[in-house]
N, C-alpha and C positions, 0 to 999 in steps of 0.2 A: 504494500500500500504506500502511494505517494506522501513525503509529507510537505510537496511543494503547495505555495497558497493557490487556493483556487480564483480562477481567473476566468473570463469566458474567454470561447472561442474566438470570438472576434478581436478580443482583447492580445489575444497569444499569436493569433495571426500578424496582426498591428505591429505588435511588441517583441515578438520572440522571447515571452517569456512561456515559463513550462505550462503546459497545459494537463490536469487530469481527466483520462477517460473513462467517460462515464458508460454504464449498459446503452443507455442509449447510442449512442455513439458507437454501439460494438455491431449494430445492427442497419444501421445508412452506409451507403458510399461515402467516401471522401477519396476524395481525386480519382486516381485507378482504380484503387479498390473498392470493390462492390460489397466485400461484406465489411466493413470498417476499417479504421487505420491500420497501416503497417508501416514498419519503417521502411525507408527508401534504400539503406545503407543494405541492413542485414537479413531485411524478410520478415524477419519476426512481427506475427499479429498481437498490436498491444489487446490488452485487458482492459475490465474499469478496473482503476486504482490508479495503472501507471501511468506517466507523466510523458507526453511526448512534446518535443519543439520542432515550429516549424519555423523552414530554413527558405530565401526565400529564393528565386530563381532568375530567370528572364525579364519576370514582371516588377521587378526593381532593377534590372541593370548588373543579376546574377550571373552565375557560369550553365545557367541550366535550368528545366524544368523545377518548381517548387517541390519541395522536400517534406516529407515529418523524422523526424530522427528517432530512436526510443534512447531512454537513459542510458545504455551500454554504450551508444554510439555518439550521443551526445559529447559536446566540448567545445572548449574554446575556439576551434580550428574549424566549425562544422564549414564553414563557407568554402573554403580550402581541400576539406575532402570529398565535398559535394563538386566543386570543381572538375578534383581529376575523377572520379566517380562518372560524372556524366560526359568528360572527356572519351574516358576507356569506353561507356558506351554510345556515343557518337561513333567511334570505330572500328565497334562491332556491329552494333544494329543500326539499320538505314532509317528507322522510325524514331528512334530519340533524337 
């Protein structure tokens, strides 16, 4: 269970600050994923409890598609390994 403050989503969008996943949230799309968040990094589908950040992309003048990270992958550095992240797959796949 997170013990980051809760914030809404729109708020953590905005802000990059962490966000807790709630049930609900385990059951909508966001972005790709049709059955709730995952991180972008490692795959892993968050839970409620844990705390994802989203990292942002293109649409600020990013290296790449928006992001959610989960705590394992989170860090100081996220923009930077979202970077080559989406680098690598820009070079493999013709759709990213």
């Amino acid at each position: 269970m997170s013990k980051d403050p809760v914030v809404s989503l729109g708020e953590a969008i905005k802000t990059g600050a962490p966000y807790v996943v709630t049930k609900k949230d385990t059951a909508r799309p966001l972005g790709a994923s049709k059955k709730g968040p995952r991180c972008n990094m490692c795959g892993y589908r968050l839970q409620p409890g844990d705390s994802m950040w989203f990292v942002w992309g293109t649409y600020r003048g990013g290296p790449g598609p928006n992001a959610v990270f989960c705590a394992k992958c989170h860090g100081p550095d996220d923009r930077t390994k979202w970077a080559e992240h989406a680098k690598r797959g820009r070079e493999q796949y013709w759709w990213m």
